[in-house]
C-alpha positions in Angstrom: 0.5 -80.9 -36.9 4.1 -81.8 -36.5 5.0 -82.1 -40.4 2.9 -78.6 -40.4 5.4 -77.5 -37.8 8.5 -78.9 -40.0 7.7 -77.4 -43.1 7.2 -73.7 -41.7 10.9 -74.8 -39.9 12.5 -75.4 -42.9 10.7 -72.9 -45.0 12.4 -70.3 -42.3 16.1 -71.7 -42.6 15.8 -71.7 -46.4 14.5 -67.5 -45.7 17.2 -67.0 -43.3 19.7 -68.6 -45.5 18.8 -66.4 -48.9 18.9 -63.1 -46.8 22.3 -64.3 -45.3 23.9 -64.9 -48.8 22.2 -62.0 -50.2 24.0 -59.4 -47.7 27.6 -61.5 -48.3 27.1 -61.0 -52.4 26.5 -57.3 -51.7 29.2 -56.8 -49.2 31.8 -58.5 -51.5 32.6 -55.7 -53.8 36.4 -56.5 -54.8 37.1 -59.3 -57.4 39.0 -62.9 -56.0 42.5 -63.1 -55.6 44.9 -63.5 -58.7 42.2 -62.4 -60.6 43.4 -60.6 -63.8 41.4 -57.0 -64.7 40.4 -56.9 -68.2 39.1 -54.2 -70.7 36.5 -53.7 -73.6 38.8 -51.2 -75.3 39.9 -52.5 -78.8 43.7 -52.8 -79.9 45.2 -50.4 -82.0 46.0 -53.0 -84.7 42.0 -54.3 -85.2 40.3 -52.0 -87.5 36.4 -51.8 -87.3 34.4 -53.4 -89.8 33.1 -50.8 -92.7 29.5 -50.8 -92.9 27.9 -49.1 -95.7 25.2 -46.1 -95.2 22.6 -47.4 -96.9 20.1 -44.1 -98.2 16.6 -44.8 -99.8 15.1 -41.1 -101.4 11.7 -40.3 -102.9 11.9 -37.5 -105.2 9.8 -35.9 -107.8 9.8 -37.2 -111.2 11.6 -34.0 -113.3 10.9 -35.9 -116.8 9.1 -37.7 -118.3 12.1 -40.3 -119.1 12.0 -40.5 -115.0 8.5 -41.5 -114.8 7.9 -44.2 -117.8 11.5 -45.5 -115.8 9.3 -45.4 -113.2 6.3 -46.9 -114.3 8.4 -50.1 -116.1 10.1 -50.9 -112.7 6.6 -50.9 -111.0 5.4 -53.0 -114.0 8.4 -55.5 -113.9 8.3 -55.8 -109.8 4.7 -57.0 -110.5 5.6 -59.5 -113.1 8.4 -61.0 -110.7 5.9 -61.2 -107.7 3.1 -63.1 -110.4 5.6 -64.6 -112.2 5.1 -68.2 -111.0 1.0 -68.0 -111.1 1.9 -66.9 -114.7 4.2 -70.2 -116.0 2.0 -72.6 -114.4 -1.0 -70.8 -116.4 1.2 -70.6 -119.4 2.6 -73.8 -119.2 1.1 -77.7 -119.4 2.3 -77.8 -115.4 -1.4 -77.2 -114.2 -2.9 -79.9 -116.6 -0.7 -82.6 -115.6 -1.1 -81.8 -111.7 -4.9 -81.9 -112.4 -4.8 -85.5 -113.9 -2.6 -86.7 -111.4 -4.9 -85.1 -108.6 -7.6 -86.9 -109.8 -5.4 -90.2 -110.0 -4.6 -89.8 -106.6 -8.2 -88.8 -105.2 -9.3 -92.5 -107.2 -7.3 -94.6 -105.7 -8.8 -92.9 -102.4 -4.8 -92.7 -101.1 -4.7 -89.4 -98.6 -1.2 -89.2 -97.7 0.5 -91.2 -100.4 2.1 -90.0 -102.8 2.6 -86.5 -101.0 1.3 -83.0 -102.9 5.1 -82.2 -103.2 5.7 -85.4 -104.8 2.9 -84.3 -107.2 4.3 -81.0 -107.8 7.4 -82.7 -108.9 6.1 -85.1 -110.7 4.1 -82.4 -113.1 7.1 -80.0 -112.7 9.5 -82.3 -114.4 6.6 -83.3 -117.1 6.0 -79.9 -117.7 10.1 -79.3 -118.2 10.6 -82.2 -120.7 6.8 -80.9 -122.8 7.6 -77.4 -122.7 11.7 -77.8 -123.6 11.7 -77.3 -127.2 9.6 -74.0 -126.3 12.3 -72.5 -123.7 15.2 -73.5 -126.1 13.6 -71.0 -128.8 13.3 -68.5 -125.7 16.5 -68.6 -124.9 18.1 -68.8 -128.3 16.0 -66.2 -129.5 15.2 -63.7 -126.1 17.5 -64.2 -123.5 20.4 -64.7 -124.9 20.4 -61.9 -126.9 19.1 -59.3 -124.5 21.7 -60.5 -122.1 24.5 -59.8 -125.0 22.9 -56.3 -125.6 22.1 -57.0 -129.3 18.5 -56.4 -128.7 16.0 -54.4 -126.8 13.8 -55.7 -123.8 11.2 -54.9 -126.1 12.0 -56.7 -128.6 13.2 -59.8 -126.3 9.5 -59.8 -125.0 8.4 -60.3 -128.8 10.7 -63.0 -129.2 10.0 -64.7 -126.1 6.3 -64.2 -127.2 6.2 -65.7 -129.9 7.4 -69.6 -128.9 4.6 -69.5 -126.4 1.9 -68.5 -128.5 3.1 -71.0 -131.0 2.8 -73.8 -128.4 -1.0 -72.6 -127.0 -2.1 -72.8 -130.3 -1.0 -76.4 -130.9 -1.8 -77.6 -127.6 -5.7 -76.0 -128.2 -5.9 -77.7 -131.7 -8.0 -76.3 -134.9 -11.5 -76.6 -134.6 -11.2 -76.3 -130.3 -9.4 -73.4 -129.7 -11.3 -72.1 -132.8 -14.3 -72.4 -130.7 -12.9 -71.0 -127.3 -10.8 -68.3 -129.2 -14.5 -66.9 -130.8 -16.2 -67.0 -127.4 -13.4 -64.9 -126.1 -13.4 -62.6 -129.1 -17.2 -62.3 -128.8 -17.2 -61.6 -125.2 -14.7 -58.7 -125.8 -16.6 -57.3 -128.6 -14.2 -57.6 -131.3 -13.7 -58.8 -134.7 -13.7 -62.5 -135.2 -10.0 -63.0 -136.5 -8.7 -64.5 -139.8 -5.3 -66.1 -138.6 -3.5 -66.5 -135.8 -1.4 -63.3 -135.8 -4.9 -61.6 -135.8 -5.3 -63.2 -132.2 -4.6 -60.8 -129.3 -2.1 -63.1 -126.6 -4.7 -61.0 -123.7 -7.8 -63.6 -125.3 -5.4 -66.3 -126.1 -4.4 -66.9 -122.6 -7.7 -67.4 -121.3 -8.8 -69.6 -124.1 -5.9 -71.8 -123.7 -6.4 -72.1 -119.9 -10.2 -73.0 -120.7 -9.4 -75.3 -123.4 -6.6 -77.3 -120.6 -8.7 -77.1 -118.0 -11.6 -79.3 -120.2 -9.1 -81.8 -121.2 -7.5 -82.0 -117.8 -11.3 -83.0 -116.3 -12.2 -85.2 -119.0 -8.9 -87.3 -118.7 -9.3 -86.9 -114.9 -12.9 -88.1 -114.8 -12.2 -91.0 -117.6 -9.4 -92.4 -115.1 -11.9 -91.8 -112.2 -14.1 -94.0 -113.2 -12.4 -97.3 -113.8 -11.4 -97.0 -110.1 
């Protein structure tokens, strides 16, 4: 009863107290003594900063120049946002992150080494495979197109070329033979006589088939051992 009694007592004087500082804050309206007044106007000598309008308009196409401009910056917009699905699939990165999945999933390790350890790992094995094939690029696409001696046109068929060269010898004769004609058959066309008769839409998914069965093989043949 009497700690009841002393709580509601000092709950009071803490009430009493708030309301009394409360009216003294409201009543004190001028600022302290030898208090300076100050402004928010700025000097005549600062100069605003200058920041640019920034206007985005959506007109009508008037040509036809206007819409195949149109239609390429849509098309290269989706290249950039698929651009790194596209050199992993294009590249040997994917095979050498499969092999060393399965390395890692056989020595039944969960945490070590980390995925991004992995990633670098096949990143920088992919850069040193795939080298003499981005040195043609460059030499032969890039650097020209960024000169202006050539079209982007014809920098894509250069830049083609080096990477159809590599699928080919990474797939091998008689295989990519095999999952070039399955491809070919699926789509209903001609069965080629050379490479240049090979459309790069049924090479790519040949060459990712073909990597993908050597990756598992090599995967599983390490697998087992462990």
């Amino acid at each position: 009863m009497v700690n009841n009694m002393k709580k509601r007592l000092s709950f009071f004087v803490f009430i009493v107290l708030l309301f009394t500082c409360n009216i003294t804050f409201a009543q004190s309206n001028s600022f302290p003594r030898n208090t300076v007044q100050g402004n928010t106007e700025m000097g005549r000598n600062i100069r605003p900063i200058d920041v640019p309008n920034v206007n985005i308009e959506i007109t009508q196409p008037q040509t036809g120049r206007e819409v195949a401009f149109s239609v390429r910056l849509l098309i290269l917009l989706t290249i950039l946002t698929l651009a790194p699905s596209i050199l992993i699939l294009l590249t040997c990165f994917f095979f050498f992150l499969i092999v060393l999945d399965f390395i890692k999933r056989a020595l039944n390790l969960q945490q070590v080494p980390p995925t991004a350890v992995l990633n670098g790992i096949a990143f920088f094995m992919t850069l040193f495979a795939m080298w003499p094939t981005f040195t043609k690029i460059y030499d032969n696409a890039y650097k020209p197109l960024a000169d202006g001696n050539i079209s982007i046109e014809r920098a894509f068929t250069e830049a083609e070329t080096p990477m159809r060269d590599f699928m080919f010898s990474q797939m091998g004769a008689s295989t990519g033979k095999k999952y070039i004609s399955m491809f070919m058959g699926v789509a209903k066309m001609e069965q080629p006589k050379n490479t240049s008769d090979v459309p790069t839409y049924i090479l790519i998914p040949a060459y990712i088939l073909n990597e993908l069965t050597i990756a598992f093989k090599i995967g599983i043949i390490l697998y087992i051992p462990f």
